[in-house]
N, C-alpha and C positions, 0 to 999 in steps of 0.2 A: 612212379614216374619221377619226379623232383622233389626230393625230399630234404630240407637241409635240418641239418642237426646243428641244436646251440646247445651247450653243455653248459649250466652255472649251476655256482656255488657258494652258499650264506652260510654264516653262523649263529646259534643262536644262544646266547647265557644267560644263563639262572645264578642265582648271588644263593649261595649253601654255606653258614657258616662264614660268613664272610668272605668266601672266596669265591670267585669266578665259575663257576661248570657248564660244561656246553654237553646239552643231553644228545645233539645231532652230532654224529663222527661226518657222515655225508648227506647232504642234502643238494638232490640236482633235479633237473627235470629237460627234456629232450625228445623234440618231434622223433616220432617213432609210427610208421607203415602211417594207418589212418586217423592217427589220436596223439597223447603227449603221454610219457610216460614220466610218471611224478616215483623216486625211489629216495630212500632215505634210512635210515641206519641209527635204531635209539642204542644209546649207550648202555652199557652194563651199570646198574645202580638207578638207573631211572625209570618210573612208570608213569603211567597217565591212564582212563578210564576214557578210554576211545579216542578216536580222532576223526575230527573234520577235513575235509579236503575244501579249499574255495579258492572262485575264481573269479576273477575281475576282467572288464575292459579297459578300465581305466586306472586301475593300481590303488582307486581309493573306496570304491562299493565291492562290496564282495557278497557271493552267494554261494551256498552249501552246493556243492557237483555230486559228491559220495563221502563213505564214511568208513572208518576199520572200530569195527567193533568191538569191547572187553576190552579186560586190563592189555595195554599194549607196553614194552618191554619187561624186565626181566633184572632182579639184584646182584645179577654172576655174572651175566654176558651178554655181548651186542645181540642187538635181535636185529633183520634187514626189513624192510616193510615196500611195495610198491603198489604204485596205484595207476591205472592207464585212465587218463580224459577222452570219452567215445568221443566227444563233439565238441574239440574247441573250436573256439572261432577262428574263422577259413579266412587265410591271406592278412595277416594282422596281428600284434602281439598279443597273447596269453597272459594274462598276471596269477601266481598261485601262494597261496600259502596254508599252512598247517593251523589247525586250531586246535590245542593238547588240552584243551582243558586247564587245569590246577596250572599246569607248567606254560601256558599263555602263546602268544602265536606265534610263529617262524618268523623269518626274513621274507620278506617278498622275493617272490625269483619271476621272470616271465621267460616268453621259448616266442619266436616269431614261428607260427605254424601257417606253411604254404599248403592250400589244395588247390588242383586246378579243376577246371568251370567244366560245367557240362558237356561243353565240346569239345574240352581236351586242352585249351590252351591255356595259360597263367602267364599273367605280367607282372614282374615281379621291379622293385617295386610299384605300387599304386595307389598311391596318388606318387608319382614321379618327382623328383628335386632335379636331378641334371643327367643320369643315364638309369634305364632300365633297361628289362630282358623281356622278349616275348617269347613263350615259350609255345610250341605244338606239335602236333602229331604229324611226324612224316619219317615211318617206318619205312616207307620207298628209297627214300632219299630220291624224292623228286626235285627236280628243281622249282622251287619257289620264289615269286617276287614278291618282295613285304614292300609297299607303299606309304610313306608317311604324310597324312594328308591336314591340313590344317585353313580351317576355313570353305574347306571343298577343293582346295588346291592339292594338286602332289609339291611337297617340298624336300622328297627323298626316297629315294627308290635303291631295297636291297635285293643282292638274288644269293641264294641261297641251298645248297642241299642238306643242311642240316633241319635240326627241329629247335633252331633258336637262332633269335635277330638282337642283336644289341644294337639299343637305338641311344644314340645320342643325342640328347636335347638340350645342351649350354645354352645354345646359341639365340633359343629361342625366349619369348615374354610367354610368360605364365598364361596358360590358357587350356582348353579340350580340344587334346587331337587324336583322330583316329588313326589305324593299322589296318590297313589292307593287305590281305594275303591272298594273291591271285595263284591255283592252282594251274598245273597243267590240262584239266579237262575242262577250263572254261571256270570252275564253282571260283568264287571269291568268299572269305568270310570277316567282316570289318567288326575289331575291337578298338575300345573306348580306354582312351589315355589322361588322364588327368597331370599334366604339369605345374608345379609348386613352385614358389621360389622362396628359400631361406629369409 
């Protein structure tokens, strides 16, 4: 459904003789189907005796996810290595890095990884700063009213045949508002907005 892709890139150097060497030619990582895929690329001349994969919420705890086992690269030439995260954490960013061993940890890189909810729909962002996206399912292209309610009140009403509502909320003080989505048979389904202010 909604997939977005972030693509980054760190470096990481080791002091060899006094000089500079960076044993990663590429290191990236990037929402991919239902996981993140972490790929990376040891340079020719370098090895390590396995590597940890870890993952943070917060860019400063970290915990083992998987592992690549045995000596990993090679004296002659690049070796490519990739790893997919089954389960990062859904709607929020991802923090990862390498643990080589002898040759010490990566850069931190993270991937903002969107899943949408059980019933199909994703707000994207959430907790909200001034516009987000409500995203759902309307393979019909029915016409849909998205309601924006706050306090029990409607303070905005979209209509709609797509399967996404761009809500704008400048205008409003920081608070929980909900999203009403009246379908054409009558069903309604109401999500939960969290409004932030810088």
């Amino acid at each position: 459904m909604i997939r977005a892709i972030l693509l980054c890139l760190a470096t990481l150097l080791i002091f060899q003789n006094g000089k500079a060497q960076n044993p990663l030619i590429a290191y990236a990582a990037a929402s991919f189907n239902d996981g993140v895929l972490i790929s990376f690329t040891m340079r020719g001349g370098f090895s390590c005796n396995g590597i940890n994969i870890e993952r943070s919420d917060d860019s400063l705890s970290f915990s083992v996810i998987g592992d690549i086992e045995g000596i990993c690269g090679n004296p002659d030439f690049d070796v490519p290595f990739t790893f997919t995260d089954p389960e990062p954490l859904p709607n929020r960013k991802n923090f990862y890095r390498l643990d080589m061993k002898q040759l010490g940890y990566s850069p931190v890189i993270s991937v903002y990884f969107t899943k949408p909810y059980a019933d199909g729909t994703l707000i994207f962002p959430n907790p909200c700063i001034e516009r987000c996206s409500l995203y759902f399912e309307n393979t019909k292209r029915e016409k849909i009213v998205a309601e924006l309610l706050y306090n029990g009140n409607k303070t905005s009403a979209h209509i709609t045949d797509q399967n996404v509502v761009e809500l704008d909320l400048r205008q409003y003080a920081a608070g929980i508002f909900f999203c009403r989505l009246r379908y054409p048979d009558g069903t309604a389904l109401i999500k939960k907005i969290v409004l932030v202010k810088p």
